[in-house]
N, C-alpha and C positions, 0 to 999 in steps of 0.2 A: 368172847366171854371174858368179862372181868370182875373180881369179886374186889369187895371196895368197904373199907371203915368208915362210917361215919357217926358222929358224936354230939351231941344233943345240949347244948350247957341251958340253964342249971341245970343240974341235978346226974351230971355224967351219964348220963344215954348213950349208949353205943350198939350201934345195932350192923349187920354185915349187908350188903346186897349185892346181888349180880345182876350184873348189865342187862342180861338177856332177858330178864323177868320184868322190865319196866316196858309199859307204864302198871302201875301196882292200881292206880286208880283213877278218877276223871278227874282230879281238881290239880291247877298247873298244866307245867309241862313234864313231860313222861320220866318219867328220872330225876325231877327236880326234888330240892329239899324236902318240900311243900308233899308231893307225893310218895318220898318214902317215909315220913313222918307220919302221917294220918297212917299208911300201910302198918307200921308197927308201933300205934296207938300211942305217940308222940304226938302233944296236943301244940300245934302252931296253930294258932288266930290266923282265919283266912275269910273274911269277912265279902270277898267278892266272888269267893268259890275258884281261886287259881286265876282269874284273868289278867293278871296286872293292873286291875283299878281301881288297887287302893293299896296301904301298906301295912295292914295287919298283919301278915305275915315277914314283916322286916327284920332279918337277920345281921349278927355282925361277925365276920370273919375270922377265927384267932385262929386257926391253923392253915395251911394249904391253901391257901384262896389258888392257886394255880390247878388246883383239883375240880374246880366251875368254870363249866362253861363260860366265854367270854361273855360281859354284860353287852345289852342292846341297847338301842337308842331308844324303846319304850318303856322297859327297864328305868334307864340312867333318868328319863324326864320323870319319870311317878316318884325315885326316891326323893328328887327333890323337895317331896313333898312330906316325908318320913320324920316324925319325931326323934331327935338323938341320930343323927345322921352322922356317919361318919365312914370315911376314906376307904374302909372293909366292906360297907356296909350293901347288901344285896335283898332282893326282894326270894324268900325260898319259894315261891311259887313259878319265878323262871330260870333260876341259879339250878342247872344241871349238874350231877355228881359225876365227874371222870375218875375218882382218884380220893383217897384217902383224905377226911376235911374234919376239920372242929367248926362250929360256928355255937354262938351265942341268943336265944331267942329273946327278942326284946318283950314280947305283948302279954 
């Protein structure tokens, strides 16, 4: 059990979650951005319903990025495709929260 900050830009969102309570809902993967956002009514654009196949829901990193899950290889090829890409830059519908994180919603 870990309980965990995570922070929402714009508009400074901060909301707490513990581990043990994911998955909060079906879109993503269990614990990701994607599904603690939608859980506490943080509006991220997820336009394929959490599957990785597309990148409405593309995030950018400003605090922690060692607090997400490490990216995958299906991950890494869809940002490719991501408008305003850059080096932080993660999809929240498969970036898992370990740990205290900021990220930036681009959509």
């Amino acid at each position: 059990m870990a309980r965990y900050r995570v922070t929402f830009l714009p508009g400074e969102v901060t909301v707490e979650v513990d581990d043990q309570d994911f998955p909060y809902g079906r879109y993503g993967r269990p614990g990701s951005l994607l599904d603690i956002a939608l859980h506490h009514g943080v509006r991220l654009e997820h336009k394929c319903g959490g599957k990785c196949a597309c990148t409405t829901c593309h995030v950018v990193v400003k605090g922690r990025e060692e607090s997400l899950s490490p990216m995958e290889l299906d991950e890494e090829d869809r940002l490719d495709t991501a408008q305003g890409l850059t080096v932080r830059s993660r999809l929240g519908c498969q970036a898992v929260v370990r740990g205290d994180v900021t990220v930036e919603m681009t959509g």
